[in-house]
C-alpha positions in Angstrom: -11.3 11.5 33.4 -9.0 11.9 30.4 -5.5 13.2 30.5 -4.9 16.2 28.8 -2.2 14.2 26.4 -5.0 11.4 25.6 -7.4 13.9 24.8 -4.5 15.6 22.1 -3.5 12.2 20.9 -6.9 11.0 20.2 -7.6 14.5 18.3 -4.5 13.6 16.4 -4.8 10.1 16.0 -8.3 10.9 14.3 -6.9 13.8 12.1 -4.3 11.3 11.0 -6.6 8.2 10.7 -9.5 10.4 8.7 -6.5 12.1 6.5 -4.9 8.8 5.6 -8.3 7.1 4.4 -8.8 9.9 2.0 -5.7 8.9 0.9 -6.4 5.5 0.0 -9.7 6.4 -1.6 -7.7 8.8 -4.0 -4.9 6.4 -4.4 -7.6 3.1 -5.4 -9.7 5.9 -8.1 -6.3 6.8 -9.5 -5.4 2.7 -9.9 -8.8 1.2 -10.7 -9.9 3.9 -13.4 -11.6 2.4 -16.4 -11.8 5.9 -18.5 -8.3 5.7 -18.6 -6.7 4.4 -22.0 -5.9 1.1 -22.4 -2.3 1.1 -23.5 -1.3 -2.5 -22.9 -4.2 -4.0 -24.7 -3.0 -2.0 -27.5 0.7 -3.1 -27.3 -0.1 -6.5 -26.8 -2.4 -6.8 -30.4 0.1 -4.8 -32.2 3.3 -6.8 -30.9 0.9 -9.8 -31.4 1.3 -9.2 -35.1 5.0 -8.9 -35.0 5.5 -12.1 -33.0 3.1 -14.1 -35.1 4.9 -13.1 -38.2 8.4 -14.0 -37.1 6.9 -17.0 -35.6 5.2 -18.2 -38.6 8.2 -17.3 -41.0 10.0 -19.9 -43.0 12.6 -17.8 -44.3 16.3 -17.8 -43.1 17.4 -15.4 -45.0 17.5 -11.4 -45.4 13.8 -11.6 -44.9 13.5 -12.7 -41.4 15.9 -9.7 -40.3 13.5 -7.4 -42.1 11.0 -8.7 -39.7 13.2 -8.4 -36.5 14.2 -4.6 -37.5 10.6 -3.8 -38.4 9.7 -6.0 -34.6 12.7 -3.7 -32.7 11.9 -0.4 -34.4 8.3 -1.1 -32.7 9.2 -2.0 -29.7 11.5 0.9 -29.8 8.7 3.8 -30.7 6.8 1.6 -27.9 9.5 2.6 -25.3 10.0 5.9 -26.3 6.1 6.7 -25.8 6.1 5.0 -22.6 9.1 7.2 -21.4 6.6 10.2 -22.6 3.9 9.3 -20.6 
């Protein structure tokens, strides 16, 4: 025959067990959830551009810090939007 403290840790041990799986079900549909926007695909073509640009540039002049301000002021926008998120 049981103990009455088995008996009142098995009840809890199930409460906590059956509360903690719900958990992780919640917690995996919030991670895995392919409605959601796809916001690194879209920083990664856009800063794709930028880096091909300045990659591809010949010029060691005023032009080639035209393309890194143009480069920072996106990856600056970028930041501030994540911070908004």
């Amino acid at each position: 025959m049981l103990s009455y403290l088995e008996v009142v840790l098995k009840k809890y041990l199930r409460s906590a067990l059956s509360v903690g799986l719900s958990l992780c079900v919640v917690a995996v549909q919030a991670i895995d959830n392919p409605d959601a926007p796809d916001y690194l695909g879209s920083f990664e073509s856009t800063a794709k551009v930028y880096e091909t640009d300045l990659a591809n540039s010949t010029s060691k002049s005023v032009d080639i810090l035209e393309q890194y301000n143009a480069y920072h002021s996106f990856l600056d926008g970028e930041l501030n939007r994540a911070y908004k998120l």
